[in-house]
C-alpha positions as CSV (number, residue, x, y, z in Angstrom):
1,X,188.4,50.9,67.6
2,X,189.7,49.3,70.9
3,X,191.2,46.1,70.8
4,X,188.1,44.1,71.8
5,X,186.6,45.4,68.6
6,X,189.5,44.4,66.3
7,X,189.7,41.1,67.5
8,X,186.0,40.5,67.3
9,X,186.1,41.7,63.9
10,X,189.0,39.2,63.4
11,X,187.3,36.4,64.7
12,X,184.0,36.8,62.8
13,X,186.0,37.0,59.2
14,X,187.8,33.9,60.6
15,X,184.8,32.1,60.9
16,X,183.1,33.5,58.0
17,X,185.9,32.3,55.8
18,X,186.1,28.8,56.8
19,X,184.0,26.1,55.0
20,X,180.7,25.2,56.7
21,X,179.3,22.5,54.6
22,X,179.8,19.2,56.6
23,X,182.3,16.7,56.2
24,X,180.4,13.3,54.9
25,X,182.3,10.7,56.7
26,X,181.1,12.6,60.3
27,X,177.2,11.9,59.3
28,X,175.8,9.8,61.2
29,X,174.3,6.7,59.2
30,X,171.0,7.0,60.2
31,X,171.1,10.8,58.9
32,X,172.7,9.7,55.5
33,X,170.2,6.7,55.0
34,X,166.8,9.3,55.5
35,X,168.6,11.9,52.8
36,X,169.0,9.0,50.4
37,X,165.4,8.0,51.2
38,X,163.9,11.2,50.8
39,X,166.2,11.6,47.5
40,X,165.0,8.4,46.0
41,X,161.3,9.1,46.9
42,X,161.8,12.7,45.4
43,X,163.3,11.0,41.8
44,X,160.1,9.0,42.1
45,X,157.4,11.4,42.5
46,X,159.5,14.0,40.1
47,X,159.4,11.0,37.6
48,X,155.7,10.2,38.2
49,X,154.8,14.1,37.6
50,X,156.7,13.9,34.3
51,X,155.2,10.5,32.7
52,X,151.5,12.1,33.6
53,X,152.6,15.4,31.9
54,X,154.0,13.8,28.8
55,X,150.8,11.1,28.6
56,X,148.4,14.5,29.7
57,X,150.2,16.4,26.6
58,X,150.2,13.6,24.2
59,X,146.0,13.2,24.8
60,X,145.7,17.3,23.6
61,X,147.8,16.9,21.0
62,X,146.0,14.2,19.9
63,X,142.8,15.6,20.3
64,X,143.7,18.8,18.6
65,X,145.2,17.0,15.6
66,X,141.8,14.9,14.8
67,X,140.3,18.7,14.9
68,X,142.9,20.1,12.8
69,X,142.5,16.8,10.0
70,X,138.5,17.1,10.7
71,X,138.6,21.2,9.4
72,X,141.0,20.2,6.7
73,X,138.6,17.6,5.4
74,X,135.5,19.6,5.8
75,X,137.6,22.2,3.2
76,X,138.3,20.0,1.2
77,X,135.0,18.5,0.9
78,X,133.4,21.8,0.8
79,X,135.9,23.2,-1.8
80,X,135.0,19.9,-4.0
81,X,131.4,20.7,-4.1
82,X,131.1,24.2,-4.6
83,X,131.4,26.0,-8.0
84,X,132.8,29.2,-7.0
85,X,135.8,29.2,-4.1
86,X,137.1,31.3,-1.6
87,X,139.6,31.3,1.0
């Protein structure tokens, strides 16, 4: 390798090795006010999605619960009337 070469490679580990991620107090404001906006309205619809799935899951659990009591109390009913019973 020439020299050229070496301190390319150099320079590209350099830079590689240096923290990228951008120092907060160089944001501009208006930049820092949209990410908080888009954070808040991201929590929102996040929590919106949530509620409907946990009112969405309670309705089917609901709904297969009256089933399940309705078959128990057709078995019961059925194993009260009958002489002879079987599983």
């Amino acid at each position: 390798m020439d020299t050229v070469d070496l301190e390319l490679d150099r320079m590209i580990s350099r830079r590689a090795s240096q923290d990228r991620t951008p120092d907060p107090t160089t944001l501009e404001a208006s930049y820092v006010e949209s990410v908080r906006r888009f954070n808040t309205r991201r929590r929102g619809v996040n929590r919106e999605a949530w509620v409907n799935f946990h009112r969405d899951q309670a309705a089917r659990h609901r709904r297969n619960l009256a089933a399940l009591v309705a078959h128990h109390e057709r078995e019961a009913e059925r194993l009260q009337t009958t002489e002879e019973w079987s599983v």
